[in-house]
N, C-alpha and C positions, 0 to 999 in steps of 0.2 A: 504493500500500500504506500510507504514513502515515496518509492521511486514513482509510483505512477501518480503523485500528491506532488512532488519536485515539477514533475514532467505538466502538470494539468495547472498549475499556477500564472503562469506567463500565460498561457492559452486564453484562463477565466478572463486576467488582465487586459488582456486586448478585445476578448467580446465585450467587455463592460466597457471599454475605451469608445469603440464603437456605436455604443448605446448610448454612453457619455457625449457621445459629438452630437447627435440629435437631441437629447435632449437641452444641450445650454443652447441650441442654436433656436428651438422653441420657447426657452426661459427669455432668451435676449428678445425674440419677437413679439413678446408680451409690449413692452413698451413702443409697440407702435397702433399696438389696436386690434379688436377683436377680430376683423378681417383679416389682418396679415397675421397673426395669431392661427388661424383657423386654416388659411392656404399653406403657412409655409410649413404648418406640423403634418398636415395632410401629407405634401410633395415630400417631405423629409421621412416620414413614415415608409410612403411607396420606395425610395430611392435603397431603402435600408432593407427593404422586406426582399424586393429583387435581388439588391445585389448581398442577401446572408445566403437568399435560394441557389444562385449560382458559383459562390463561395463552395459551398457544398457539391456543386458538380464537381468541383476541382480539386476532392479529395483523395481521389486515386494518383494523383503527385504524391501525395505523403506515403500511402500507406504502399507502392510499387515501391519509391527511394527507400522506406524503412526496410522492407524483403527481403532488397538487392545488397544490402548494408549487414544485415544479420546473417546473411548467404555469404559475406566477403566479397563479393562482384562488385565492391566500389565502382571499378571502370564504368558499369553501363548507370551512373547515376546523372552523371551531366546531361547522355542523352532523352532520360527521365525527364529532368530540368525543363530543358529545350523544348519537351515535348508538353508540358503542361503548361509551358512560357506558351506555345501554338495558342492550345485549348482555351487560353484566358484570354488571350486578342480576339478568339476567334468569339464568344462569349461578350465579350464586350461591344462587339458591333453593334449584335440585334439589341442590347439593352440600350444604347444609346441611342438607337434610331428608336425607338418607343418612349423614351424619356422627352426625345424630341416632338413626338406627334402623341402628347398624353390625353386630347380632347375625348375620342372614342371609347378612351378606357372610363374617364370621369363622368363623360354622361349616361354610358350604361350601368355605372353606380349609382347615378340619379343626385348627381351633382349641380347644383345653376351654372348659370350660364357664367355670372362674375366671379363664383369660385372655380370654374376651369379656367378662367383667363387668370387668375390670377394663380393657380397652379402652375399654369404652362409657363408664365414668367420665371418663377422659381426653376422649375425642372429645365427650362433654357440654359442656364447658369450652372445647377448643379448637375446636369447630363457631365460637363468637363471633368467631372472626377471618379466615373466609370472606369476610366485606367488605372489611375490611382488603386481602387477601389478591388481591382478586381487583379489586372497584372503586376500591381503591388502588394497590397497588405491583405488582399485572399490568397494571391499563392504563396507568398512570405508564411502566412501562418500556418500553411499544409506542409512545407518545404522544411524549413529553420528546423519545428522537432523531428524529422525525421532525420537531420544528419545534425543532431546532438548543440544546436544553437539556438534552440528555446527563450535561452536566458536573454537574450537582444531583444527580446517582446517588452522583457522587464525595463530597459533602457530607454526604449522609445517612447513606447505607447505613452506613460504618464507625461513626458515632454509633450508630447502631442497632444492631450489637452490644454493644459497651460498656455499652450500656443492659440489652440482655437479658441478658448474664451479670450485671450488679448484681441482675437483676430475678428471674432464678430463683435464687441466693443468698437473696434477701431473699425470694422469694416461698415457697421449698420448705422453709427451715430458721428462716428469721426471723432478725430484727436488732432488738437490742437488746431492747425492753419487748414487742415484735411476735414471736408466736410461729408464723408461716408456716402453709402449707395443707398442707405434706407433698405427697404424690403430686402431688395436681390445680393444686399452685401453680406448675407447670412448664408447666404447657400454659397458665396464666390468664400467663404470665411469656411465652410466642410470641404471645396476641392484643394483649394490651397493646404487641409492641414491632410490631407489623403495623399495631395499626391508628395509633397513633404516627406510625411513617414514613409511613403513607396521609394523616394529616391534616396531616404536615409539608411536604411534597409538597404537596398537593393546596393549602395554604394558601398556597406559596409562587410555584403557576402561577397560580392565581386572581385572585393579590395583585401581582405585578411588572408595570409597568407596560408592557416591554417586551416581554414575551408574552401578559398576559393579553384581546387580544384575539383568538388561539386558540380561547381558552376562553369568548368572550361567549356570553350568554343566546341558545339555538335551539332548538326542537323535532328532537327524535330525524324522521327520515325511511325510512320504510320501506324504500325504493329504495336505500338506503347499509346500512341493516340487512342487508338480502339480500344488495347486493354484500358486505359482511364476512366474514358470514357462509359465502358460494362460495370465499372466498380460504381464511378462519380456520379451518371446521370441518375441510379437510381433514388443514390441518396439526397441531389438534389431535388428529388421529384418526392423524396419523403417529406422531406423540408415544406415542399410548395402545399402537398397534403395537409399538414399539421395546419401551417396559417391560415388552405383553406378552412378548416374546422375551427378555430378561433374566429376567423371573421362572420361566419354563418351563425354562430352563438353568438357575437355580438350584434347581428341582426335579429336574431330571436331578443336579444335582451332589449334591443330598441321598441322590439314591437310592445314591450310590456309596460314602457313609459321613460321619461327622460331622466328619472335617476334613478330609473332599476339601471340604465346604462352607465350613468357615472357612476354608480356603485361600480357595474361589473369592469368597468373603464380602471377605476383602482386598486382592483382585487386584481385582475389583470397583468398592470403594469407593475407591480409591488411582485408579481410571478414570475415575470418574467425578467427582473435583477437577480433574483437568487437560480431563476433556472440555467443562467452561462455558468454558472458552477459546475451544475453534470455534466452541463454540452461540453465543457473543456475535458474532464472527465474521460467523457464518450470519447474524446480526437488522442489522448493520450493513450488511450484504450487500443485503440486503432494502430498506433505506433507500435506501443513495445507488443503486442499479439502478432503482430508483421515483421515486427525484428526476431521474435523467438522460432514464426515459421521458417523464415530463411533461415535461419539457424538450423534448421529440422530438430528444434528440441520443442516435440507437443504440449509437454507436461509443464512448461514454463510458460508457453501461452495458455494455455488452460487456467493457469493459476494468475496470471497478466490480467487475463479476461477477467473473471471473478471476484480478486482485489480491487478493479475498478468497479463493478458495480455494488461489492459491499462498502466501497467509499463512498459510492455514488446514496448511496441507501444511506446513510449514517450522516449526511452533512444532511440530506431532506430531512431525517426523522427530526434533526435540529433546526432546522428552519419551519415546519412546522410544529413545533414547539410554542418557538418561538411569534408566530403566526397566532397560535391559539390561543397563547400568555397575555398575546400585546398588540391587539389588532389597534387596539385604539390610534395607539403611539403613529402607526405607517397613515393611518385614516388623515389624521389631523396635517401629517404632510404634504397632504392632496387639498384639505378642505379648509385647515387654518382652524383657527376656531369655531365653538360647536355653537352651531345658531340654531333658532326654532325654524331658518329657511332652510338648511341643510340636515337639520336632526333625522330626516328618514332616511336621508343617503348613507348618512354616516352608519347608521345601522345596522343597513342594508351591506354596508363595504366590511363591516366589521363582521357580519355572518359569513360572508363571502371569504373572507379572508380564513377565516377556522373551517371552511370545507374547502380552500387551496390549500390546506396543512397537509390534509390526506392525499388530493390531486397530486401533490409534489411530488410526494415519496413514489408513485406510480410513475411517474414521468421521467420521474430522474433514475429509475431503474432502468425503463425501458430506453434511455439515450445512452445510459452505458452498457445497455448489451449489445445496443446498434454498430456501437462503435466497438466492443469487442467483434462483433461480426465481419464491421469490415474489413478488420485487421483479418480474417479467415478471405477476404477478397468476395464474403457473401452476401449482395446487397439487392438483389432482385428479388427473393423469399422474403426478405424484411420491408422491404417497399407492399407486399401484394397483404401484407400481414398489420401492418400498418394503416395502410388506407379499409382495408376490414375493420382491424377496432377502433377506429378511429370516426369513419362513416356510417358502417353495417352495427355497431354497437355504441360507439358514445355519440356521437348525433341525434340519434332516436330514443335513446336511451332519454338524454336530455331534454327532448322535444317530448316526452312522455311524462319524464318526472315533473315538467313546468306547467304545463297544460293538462295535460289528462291526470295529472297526481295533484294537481294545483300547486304545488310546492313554489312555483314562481323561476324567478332567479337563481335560487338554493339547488331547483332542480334542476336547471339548466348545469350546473357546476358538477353535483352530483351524477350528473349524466357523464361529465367528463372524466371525472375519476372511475365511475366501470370500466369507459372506453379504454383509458391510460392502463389501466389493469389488467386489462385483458390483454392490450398488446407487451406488458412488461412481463406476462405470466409465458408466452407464447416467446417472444425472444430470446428470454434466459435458457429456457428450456432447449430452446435449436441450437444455443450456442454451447449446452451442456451436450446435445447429440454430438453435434459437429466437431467440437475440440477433443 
C-alpha cells in the first residue's frame, strides 16, 4: 500500500490542480455578474468534462511504457512516447473544432440564445489550450509515473495554481496601467496556465538527462497506436459513461425543483474533490499491475491490484465518515450562512451528503479495480460492465427510488450507490479471476 500511496499522491495533486483551475476561474467571474458567472462556469465545466474524457483515452501510454519497463525492453518506450504524442494531436483536433462551433451542443441542452453566445465567447479563447491540455499535462500525467517521474506533478502543479489565480486577477480586472479582458481574460488566464505546465513539463523530460532517453527521437508506430488505443478508448468511453449518468441525475434533480438541484449541485461537487483520490489511486493501480506483468511476476500484480483498492476503500470509509460527522461544515461552504431563504437546501445538501458517504466507498472501489484492470491491459469487459450498472441498475434504480419510492433526491443518490455497487462488486471480482 505505501508504494502504491507514494505513487497515487502526485496523481490526486494534479487532478485536484485541474479542478483547482476551474474552479478560481469561476470564483474570479463572480465579480462580474451573474451572467458571466453563469456562461463562463458552464464553458469551463464543458472544457474540463471533455478534455478528463479524452485524458482517459490516453491511458494506454502509461500502462504499454509501465509493461515494457517491468519486461526490461526500455528500448521500445520512446516509440511508446511518440506514439501516444500521435494519439493526443490527433485527439485534440476534433475537441477543438467542437469547442469552436459549441452552439448545436448548447441548444440541444436547451440553453438561450444569450447564454450560447456568451458561451461561444468563452470557449473561442479557451479552445487554445486543448494542447496544453491534452499533449501536455494529459499525456504528462499517463507518461511521468510510468517511467518513475511522478514526483514532477508534485513540483509543478501547485506553481501552476498560484500562477493562474495571479493570472485571472491580472487577466479579468487588470493591474496597474493594464486594464484586463473582463469576461474572456478568465478562460485566456486557464490556456496560459495549461499550456505553461505543458511546456514546463515537457521541457523538463526532454531536458534531464536521466530520463530523457524515454523521450529520444522515434517514429509514432501504428501497431502501438492500435494497441492504445484497444486499452485507452474504452476507458475513455467509461469516463464519458459515468458523467453521462451524473448529468441525467442532475436532470432528474432539476425536474424536482431549484434547490432539490443546489442541494444535489453541493453534494455533488463536495464528491467529486474527495473522488481524485481513488481516481489517482485507480492510475497508480494501472502502473505498478503493468510493471509487475512485464515482469511476469503474477502474484505481485495480484497483490499491486488489491493494495490499491483496499487503499482505495479505506480513504472513502474516511471520507464518508467524515461526510456523515460534518455535512454541515462543507454545506455552509457553498451557502455561507444558514438563512430561513436557504434552510431547505441546506438540509436537503446535508442528507445528500450522508448518502454520498456510502456512494463513495462504492465508487472509489470500483475506480480502483478499473484501474487495477487496466494495468491487466482489460478494458473493454469493464467498459460493457460499467455502463450496465451504471445505466441498466443505478439510473433506474434512482429514477424509482425518487418517484415511484417518493424518496425525492435521497432517492435519486440512493439509486446511485446500488448502481456504484454493483459495478465495484463485478470489477473486483474479474480482477480477482483474471490476476
Amino acid at each position: 500500500m505505501t508504494e502504491t500511496a507514494k505513487l497515487a499522491a502526485p496523481l490526486a495533486l494534479a487532478l485536484l490542480a485541474e479542478m483547482a483551475m476551474g474552479l478560481i476561474s469561476t470564483l474570479m467571474l463572480g465579480g462580474l455578474g451573474a451572467q458571466a458567472l453563469a456562461a463562463g462556469g458552464l464553458a469551463t465545466n464543458l472544457f474540463f468534462t471533455f478534455l478528463i474524457i479524452l485524458q482517459g483515452a490516453l491511458s494506454g501510454a502509461g500502462v504499454l511504457a509501465a509493461t515494457e519497463i517491468g519486461a526490461q525492453r526500455a528500448p521500445l518506450v520512446p516509440a511508446i512516447y511518440w506514439s501516444g504524442m500521435a494519439i493526443a494531436a490527433g485527439l485534440a483536433l476534433p475537441l477543438f473544432v467542437l469547442l469552436s462551433m459549441p452552439g448545436p451542443l448548447l441548444h440541444a441542452m436547451g440553453q438561450n440564445d444569450a447564454l450560447v453566445s456568451d458561451v461561444g465567447r468563452y470557449l473561442h479563447v479557451l479552445r487554445w489550450g486543448v494542447p496544453g491540455g491534452l499533449v501536455g499535462v494529459g499525456m504528462m500525467r499517463q507518461f511521468l509515473p510510468a517511467i518513475g517521474l511522478q514526483r514532477l506533478l508534485l513540483w509543478v502543479m501547485p506553481a501552476g495554481i498560484a500562477v493562474h489565480a495571479a493570472l485571472n486577477q491580472m487577466l479579468i480586472h487588470g493591474i496597474g496601467g493594464f486594464a484586463g479582458f473582463g469576461f474572456e481574460g478568465s478562460a485566456a488566464a486557464i490556456v496560459v496556465t495549461l499550456s505553461g505546465l505543458a511546456a514546463g513539463m515537457l521541457g523538463f523530460l526532454h531536458g534531464h538527462r536521466t530520463f530523457r532517453h524515454f523521450v529520444a527521437p522515434a517514429w509514432p508506430r501504428l501497431a502501438l497506436i492500435r494497441a492504445m488505443l484497444v486499452i485507452g478508448l474504452p476507458v475513455g468511453a467509461t469516463f464519458a459513461v459515468e458523467v453521462g449518468l451524473f448529468l441525467a441525475i442532475g436532470i432528474l434533480a432539476g425536474a424536482l425543483g431549484p434547490e432539490v438541484l443546489a442541494a444535489h449541485t453541493i453534494a455533488l461537487s463536495v464528491s467529486s474533490v474527495t473522488f481524485m483520490v481513488p481516481l489517482s489511486i485507480g492510475q497508480a493501480a494501472n502502473v505498478r499491475v503493468a510493471n509487475a506483468m512485464g515482469a511476469g511476476n503474477h502474484a505481485a500484480a495480484r497483490r499491486a491490484g488489491f493494495s490499491a483498492i483496499g487503499l482505495s476503500m479505506a480513504f472513502m470509509v474516511a471520507a464518508a465518515l467524515m461526510l456523515r460527522l460534518t455535512p454541515g461544515v462543507f454545506v455552509a461552504a457553498y451557502l455561507g450562512k444558514k438563512t430561513a431563504a436557504n434552510a431547505a437546501t441546506a438540509a436537503l445538501a446535508s442528507r445528500l451528503l450522508r448518502v454520498a458517504g456510502m456512494f463513495q466507498v462504492a465508487d472509489g472501489t470500483q475506480v480502483a479495480a478499473a484501474g487495477a484492470l487496466r494495468g491487466l491491459q482489460d478494458t473493454r469487459v469493464p467498459l460493457i460492465l460499467a455502463s450496465i450498472g451504471y445505466w441498466g441498475v443505478g439510473f433506474w434504480a434512482g429514477r424509482y427510488f425518487a418517484f415511484n419510492g417518493g424518496l425525492g433526491a435521497v432517492g435519486l443518490w440512493w439509486g446511485l450507490c446500488v448502481g456504484l455497487a454493483a459495478v465495484a462488486v463485478c470489477l473486483t471480482a474479474r480482477f480477482a479471476l483474471r490476476s
